[in-house]
N, C-alpha and C positions, 0 to 999 in steps of 0.2 A: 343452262339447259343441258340434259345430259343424255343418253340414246335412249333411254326409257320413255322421254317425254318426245324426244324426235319421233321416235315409231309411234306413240298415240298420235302425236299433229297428222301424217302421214295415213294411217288406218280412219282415222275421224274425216281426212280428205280426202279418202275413198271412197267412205259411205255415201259422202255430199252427191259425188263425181256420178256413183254408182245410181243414184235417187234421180236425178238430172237424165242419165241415160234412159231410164225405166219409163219417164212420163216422154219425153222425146221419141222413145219405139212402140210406146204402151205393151211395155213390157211392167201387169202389176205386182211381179215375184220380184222385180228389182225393186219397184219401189215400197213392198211391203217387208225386203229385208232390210231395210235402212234404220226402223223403226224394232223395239220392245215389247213384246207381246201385249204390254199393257203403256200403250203410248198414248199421248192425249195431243192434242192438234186444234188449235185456235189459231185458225183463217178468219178472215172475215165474215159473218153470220149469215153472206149472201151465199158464201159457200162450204164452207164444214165448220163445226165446231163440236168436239167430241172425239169419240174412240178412232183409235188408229183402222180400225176394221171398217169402218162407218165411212173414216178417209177414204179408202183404197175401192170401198163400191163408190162412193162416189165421184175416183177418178174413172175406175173404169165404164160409167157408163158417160162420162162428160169429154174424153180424152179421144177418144174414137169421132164424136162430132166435130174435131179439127182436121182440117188438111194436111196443114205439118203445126208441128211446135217445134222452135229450137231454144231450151236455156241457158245462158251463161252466166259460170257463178265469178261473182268477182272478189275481192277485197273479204278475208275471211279471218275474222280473228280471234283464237283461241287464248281463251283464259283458262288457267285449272286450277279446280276449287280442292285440294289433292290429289289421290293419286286414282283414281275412277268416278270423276265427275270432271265434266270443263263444259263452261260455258260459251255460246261459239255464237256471232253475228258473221251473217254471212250475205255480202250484196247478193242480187239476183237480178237480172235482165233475159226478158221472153218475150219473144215472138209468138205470137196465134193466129194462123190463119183458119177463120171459121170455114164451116163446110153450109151450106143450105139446112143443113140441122141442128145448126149452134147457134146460140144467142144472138150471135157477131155476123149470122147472115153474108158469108163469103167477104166480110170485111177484115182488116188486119189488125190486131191491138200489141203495143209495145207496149207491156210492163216493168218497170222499176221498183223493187223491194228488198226488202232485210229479213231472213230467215234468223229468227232467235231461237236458238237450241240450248236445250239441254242435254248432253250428251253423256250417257252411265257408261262404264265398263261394267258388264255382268258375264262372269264367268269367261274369263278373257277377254271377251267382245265388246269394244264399241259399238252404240247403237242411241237412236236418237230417240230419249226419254219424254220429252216434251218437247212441242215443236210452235212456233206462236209463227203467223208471216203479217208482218210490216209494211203494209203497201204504201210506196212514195208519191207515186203519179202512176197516170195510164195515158196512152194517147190511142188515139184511132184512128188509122190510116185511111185516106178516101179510097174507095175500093178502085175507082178509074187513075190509069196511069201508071199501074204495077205494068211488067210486060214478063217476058219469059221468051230471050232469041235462040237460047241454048235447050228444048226441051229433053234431047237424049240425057243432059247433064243434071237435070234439074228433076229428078226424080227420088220423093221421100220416100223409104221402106218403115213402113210401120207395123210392117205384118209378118214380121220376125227372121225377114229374107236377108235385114242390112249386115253388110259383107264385115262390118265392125265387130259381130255378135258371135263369130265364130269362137267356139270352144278351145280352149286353150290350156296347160297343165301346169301353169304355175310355176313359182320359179325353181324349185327342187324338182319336179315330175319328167317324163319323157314325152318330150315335144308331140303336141295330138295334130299340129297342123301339116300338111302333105303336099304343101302347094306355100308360091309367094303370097304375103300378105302387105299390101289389101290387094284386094280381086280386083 
């Protein structure tokens, strides 16, 4: 392995990271930079299958009818098929808590699945060429019995306020932040 390949593994584990935050704040500029302008996306048929464009209305009008979502990626592993393609499986575990306008009816669903990616380098940039998701299991939480004794604590910012999203200058530029981080 040599640093050429260290920085794609690293850049390709951004995108993932960066795609995860995006549906987590419903923020859908993050998750429609994760993706190729001409990306194709095979979900399950109950919910996308088609153009990356097609994805992203259809998170954003499905992602807003949760209360929170939190996803965690796990076990992720990168093959490269030379030196601007790898192919990348990547666990996935999510939490959804429906709102009274989601399928799930204020109920809670745990997801377990494998993101299979296809990952291009185009024009420097990694970005995910084709995206397929793998679902292992679901389960469904009984809505009674969740509790909440911490409320001030327990509070999701999905409306672009969360204290994580602050702007930042990267690692060469001059620091944009004015204050300790996190808030």
């Amino acid at each position: 392995m040599n640093i050429d390949e260290l920085g794609a593994r690293a850049e390709i584990h951004d995108v993932l990271l960066r795609y995860c935050r995006g549906l987590d704040r419903v923020d859908m500029s993050l998750v429609r930079g994760a993706f190729h302008q001409d990306a194709w996306i095979d979900f399950p048929k109950s919910l996308h299958v088609g153009s990356v464009d097609g994805f992203v209305d259809f998170l954003a009008a499905e992602m807003p009818d949760f209360e929170r979502t939190m996803h965690f990626l796990g076990n992720s592993l990168i093959n490269f098929d030379g030196p601007d393609v790898a192919h990348v499986e990547t666990y996935l575990s999510a939490d959804h808590q429906g709102s009274g306008r989601s399928r799930w009816k204020h109920e809670t669903v745990k997801l377990w699945a494998r993101y299979l990616d296809r990952f291009e380098r185009r024009e420097g940039v990694w970005r995910i060429a084709r995206r397929r998701m793998v679902v292992d299991w679901m389960f469904k939480y009984p809505s009674e019995g969740w509790f909440d004794d911490h409320p001030d604590a327990s509070v999701t910012r999905r409306d672009g306020s969360d204290p994580a999203l602050r702007a930042t200058a990267g690692f060469t530029g001059t620091p944009a932040a004015t204050d300790e981080w996190p808030a």
